[in-house]
C-alpha positions in Angstrom: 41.4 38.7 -1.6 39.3 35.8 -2.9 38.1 33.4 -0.8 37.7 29.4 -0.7 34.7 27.9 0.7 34.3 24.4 1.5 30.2 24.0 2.0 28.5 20.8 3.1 24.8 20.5 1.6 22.1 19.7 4.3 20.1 18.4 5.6 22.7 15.4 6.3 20.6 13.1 8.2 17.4 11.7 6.9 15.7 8.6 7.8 15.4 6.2 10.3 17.9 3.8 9.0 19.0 6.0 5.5 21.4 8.6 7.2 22.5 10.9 4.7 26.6 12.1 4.2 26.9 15.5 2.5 30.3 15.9 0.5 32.2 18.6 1.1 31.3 21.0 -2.1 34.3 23.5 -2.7 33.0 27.5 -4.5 34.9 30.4 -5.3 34.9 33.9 -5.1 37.1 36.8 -6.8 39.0 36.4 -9.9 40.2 32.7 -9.1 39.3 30.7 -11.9 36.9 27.9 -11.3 37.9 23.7 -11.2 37.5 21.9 -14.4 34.1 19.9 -14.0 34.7 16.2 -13.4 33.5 13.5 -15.2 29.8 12.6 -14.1 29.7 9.0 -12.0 28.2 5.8 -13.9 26.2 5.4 -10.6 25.1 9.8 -10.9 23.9 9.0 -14.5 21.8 6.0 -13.6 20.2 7.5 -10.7 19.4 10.9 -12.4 20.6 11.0 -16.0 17.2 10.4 -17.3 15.4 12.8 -14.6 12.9 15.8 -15.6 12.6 18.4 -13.1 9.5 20.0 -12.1 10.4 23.9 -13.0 9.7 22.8 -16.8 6.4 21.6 -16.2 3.7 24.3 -17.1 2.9 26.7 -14.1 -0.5 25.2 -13.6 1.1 21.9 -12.8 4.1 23.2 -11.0 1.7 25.3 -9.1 0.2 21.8 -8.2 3.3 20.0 -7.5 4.8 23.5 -4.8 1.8 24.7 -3.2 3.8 27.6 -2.5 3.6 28.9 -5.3 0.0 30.1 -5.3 -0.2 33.6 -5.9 3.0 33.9 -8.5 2.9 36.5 -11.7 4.8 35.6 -14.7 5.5 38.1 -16.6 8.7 40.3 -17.9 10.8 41.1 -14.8 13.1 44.4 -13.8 16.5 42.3 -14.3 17.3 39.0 -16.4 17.9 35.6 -14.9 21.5 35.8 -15.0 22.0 38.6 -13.1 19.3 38.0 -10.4 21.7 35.0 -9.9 24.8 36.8 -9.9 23.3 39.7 -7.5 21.8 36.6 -5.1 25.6 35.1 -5.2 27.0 38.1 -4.2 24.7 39.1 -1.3 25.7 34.9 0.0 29.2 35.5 -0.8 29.5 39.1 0.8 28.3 37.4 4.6 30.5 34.3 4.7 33.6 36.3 5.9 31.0 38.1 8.5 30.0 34.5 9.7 31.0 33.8 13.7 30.2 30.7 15.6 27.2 30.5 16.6 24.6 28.8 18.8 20.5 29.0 18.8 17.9 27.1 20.9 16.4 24.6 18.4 12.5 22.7 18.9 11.8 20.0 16.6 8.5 18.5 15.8 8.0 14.8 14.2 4.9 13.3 12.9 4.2 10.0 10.9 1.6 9.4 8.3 0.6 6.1 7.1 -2.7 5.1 5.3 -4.4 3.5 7.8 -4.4 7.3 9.8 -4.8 9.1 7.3 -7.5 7.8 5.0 -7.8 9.2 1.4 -4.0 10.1 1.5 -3.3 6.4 0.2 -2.5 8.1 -3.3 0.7 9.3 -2.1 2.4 6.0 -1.4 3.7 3.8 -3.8 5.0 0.6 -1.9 8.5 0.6 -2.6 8.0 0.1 -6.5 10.1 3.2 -7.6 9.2 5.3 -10.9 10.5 4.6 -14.0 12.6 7.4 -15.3 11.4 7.4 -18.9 7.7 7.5 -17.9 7.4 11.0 -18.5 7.6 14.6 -16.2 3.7 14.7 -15.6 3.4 10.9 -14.5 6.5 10.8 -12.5 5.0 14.1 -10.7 1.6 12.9 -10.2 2.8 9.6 -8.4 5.2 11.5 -6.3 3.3 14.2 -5.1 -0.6 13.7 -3.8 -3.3 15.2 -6.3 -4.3 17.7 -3.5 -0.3 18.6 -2.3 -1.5 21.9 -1.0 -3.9 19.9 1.9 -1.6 17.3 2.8 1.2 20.2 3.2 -1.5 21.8 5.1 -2.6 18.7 7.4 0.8 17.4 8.1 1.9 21.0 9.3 -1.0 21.2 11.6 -0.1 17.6 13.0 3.5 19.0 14.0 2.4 21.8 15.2 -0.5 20.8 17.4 -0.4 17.1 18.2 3.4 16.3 18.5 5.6 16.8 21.6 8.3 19.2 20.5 12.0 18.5 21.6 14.6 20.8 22.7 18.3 21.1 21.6 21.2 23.7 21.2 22.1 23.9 17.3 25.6 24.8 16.8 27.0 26.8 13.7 30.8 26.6 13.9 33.2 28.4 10.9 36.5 26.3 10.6 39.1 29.0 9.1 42.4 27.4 7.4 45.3 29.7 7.1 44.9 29.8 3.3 41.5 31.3 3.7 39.1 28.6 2.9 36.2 28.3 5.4 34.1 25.3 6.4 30.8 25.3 7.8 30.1 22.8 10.6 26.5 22.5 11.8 25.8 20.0 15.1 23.0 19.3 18.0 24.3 19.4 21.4 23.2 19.5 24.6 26.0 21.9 26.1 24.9 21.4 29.8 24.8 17.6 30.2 26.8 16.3 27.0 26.7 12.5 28.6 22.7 12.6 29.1 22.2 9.0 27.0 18.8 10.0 26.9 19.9 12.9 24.8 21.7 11.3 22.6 19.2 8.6 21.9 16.9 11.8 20.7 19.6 13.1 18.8 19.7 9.5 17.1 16.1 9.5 15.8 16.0 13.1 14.4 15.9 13.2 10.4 17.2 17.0 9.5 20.6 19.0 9.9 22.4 21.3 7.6 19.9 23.7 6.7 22.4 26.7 6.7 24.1 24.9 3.5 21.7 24.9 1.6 21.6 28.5 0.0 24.9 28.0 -0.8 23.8 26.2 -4.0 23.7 29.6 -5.3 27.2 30.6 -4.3 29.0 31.8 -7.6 30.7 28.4 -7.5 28.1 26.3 -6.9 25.3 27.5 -9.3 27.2 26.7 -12.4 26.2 22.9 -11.4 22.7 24.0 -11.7 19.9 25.2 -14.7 17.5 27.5 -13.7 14.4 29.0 -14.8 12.6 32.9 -13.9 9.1 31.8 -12.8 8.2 35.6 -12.5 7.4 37.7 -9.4 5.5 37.3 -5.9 5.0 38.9 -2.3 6.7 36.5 0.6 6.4 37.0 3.7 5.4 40.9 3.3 8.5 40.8 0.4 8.5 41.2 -3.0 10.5 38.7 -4.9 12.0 37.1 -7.9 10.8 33.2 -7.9 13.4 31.3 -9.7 13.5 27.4 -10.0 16.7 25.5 -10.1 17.4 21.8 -10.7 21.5 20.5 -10.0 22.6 18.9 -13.7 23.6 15.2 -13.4 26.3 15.9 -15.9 28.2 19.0 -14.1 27.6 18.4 -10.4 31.2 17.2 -9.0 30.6 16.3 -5.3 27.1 15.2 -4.6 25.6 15.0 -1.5 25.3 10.9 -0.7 23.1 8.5 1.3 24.2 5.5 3.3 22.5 2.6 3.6 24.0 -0.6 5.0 27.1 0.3 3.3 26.3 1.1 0.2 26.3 5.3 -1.0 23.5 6.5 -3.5 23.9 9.8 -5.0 21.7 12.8 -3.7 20.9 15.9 -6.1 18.6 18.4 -5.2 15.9 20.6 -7.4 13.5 22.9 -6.1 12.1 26.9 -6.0 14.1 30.3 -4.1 12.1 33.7 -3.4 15.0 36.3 -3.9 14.3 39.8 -2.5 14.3 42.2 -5.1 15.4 44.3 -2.8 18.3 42.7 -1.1 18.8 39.6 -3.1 18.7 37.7 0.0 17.0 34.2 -0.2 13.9 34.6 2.2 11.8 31.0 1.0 13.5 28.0 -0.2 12.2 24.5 -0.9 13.9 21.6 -2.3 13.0 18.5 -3.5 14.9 15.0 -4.9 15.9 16.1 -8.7 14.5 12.1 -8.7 12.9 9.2 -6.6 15.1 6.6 -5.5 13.5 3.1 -5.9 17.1 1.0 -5.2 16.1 2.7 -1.4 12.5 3.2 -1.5 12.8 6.8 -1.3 9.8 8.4 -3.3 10.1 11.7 -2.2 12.6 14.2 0.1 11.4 18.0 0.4 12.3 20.4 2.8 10.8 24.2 3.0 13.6 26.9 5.1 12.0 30.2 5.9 15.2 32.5 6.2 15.5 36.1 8.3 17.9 38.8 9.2 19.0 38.0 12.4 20.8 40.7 14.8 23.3 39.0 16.8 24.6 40.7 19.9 28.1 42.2 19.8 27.7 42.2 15.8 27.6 45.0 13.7 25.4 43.4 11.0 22.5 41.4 11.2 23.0 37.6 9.4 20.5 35.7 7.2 19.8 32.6 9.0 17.0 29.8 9.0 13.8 30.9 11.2 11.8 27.5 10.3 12.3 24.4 8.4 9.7 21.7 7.6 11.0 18.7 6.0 8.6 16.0 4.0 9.7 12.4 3.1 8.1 9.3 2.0 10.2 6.2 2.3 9.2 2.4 1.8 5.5 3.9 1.8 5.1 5.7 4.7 5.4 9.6 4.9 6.6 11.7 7.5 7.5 15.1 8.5 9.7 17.0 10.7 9.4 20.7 12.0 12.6 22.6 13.2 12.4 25.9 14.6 15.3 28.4 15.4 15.3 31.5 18.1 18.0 32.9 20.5 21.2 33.2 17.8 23.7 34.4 19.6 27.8 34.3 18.9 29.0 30.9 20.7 32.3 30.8 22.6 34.0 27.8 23.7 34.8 27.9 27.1 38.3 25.6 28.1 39.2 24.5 32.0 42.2 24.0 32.7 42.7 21.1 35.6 45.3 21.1 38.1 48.2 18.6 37.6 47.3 15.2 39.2 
């Protein structure tokens, strides 16, 4: 039985006043034969027709531009690109029936970096004044990202996780099930003991990130077809050896972008970035994504986010899940830069409890 998949592509919320709408993104599994691609947006084209992605700048840049990166062989790998992809599609499709609801105890860190705190970071901002989309893949890189990407990475990290009070949350994971088999994934903050507390929700308000369980779905078998890819070669992760492959979403074949809101007006939002694949289980274990391209019409220079992903054993399942353990997210917006640190522990499988009150 092939099953329908309705994914929404995180994170969904993403500055203080830019809150960003994911589009429900439909994939396919089994012998179903896939939709007929749409016709690319006017407004898709504009924003990204001319952009270059970073995975076809030459490693030593790219190396530059993902700190992450350091410590990656190229060289002739044990399987080709296309079936590292459809091996890393099936090990995504194969859990998405096994998915329950679920609930784990979410701390998030937030830190802001301007150029007056931070001197000798004032490279990184560019005022509002956008990048020209013909200017070239090395100068568009070198204005987006600082010269030394691997310290700032490094000193805003440290900021969140030394300097900043942390905040407390219950993240939800719900699956919604139709009766023709489609699944949607639903991902929320609550507070499940005092869901009036206004101080909670004025929290919830000001936080910048949700929707990180969507985003390996880019590689589900239906989704990836939106994307090109390249086989950067091989490196150890986390204790793992993997396949590095970098990805970029095509202007031209992506149907149902993710979109930002601002004061009533929707921009388009298309992702590149870098996955670490297991070789052994073709799971995703690292994956960081960046804007395929800057946004001047909002003054959004930059969007990056880096999920750490594990196998999680839930209580009262049979099979452990692969599920985000840490995401760091890094903007710049209207010349200022911040981050934002989530951290995930205590999955467990979430039941919704009902009361039933006595007549009046």
């Amino acid at each position: 039985m092939s099953i329908g998949l309705v994914s929404v592509f995180g994170p969904c919320l993403f500055g203080r006043s830019t809150p960003l709408r994911n589009t429900p993104q439909s994939a396919t599994a089994g012998d179903e034969a896939p939709e007929p691609a749409a016709k690319p947006s006017a407004q898709i084209m504009k924003a990204y027709g001319d952009a270059q992605p970073y995975m076809d700048c030459a490693l030593p840049e790219l190396k530059r531009i993902v700190p992450a990166l350091e410590g990656l062989k190229p060289g002739k790998e044990e399987l080709p690109l296309q079936a590292i992809l459809d091996r890393t599609g099936e090990a995504i499709q194969a859990q998405i029936p096994k998915m329950p609801n679920l609930i784990a105890a979410e701390s998030v860190a937030q830190a802001d970096v301007t150029g007056d705190k931070k001197p000798g970071a004032g490279a990184l901002y560019n005022s509002g004044r956008g990048f020209p989309q013909a200017a070239g893949i090395l100068q568009q890189y070198s204005l987006q990202f600082a010269t030394d990407e691997k310290q700032l990475e490094q000193n805003l990290h440290l900021t969140l996780v030394t300097e900043t009070p942390w905040k407390n949350f219950d993240y939800l994971i719900l699956v919604r099930r139709s009766t023709g088999g489609a699944q949607t994934l639903e991902e929320s903050r609550a507070d499940l003991k005092a869901p009036n507390d206004k101080r909670l929700k004025r929290e919830q308000k000001i936080l910048h990130g949700i929707g990180f369980e969507y985003l390996w779905l880019l590689f589900l078998p239906g989704n990836a077809p939106e994307s090109n890819y390249r086989l950067l070669g091989h490196q150890k992760m986390y204790g793992q050896e993997t396949y590095v492959v970098g990805f970029a979403q095509s202007p031209a074949r992506v149907k149902q972008p993710g979109e930002i809101d601002l004061s009533g007006q929707t921009y388009p939002l298309l992702y590149q970035g870098i996955a670490w694949i297991d070789k052994a289980t073709f799971r995703i274990v690292r994956l960081r994504t960046d804007l395929l391209a800057p946004l001047p019409a909002i003054q959004l220079e930059r969007f990056s986010s880096d999920l750490r992903f594990e196998p999680i054993d839930i209580a009262d399942l049979k099979v452990a899940l692969w599920l985000p353990r840490q995401v760091e997210l890094i903007w710049m917006q209207g010349g200022q830069m911040s981050g934002e640190l989530h951290v995930y522990t205590k999955y467990s499988m979430f039941h919704a409890t009902v009361r039933v009150l006595p007549p009046a």
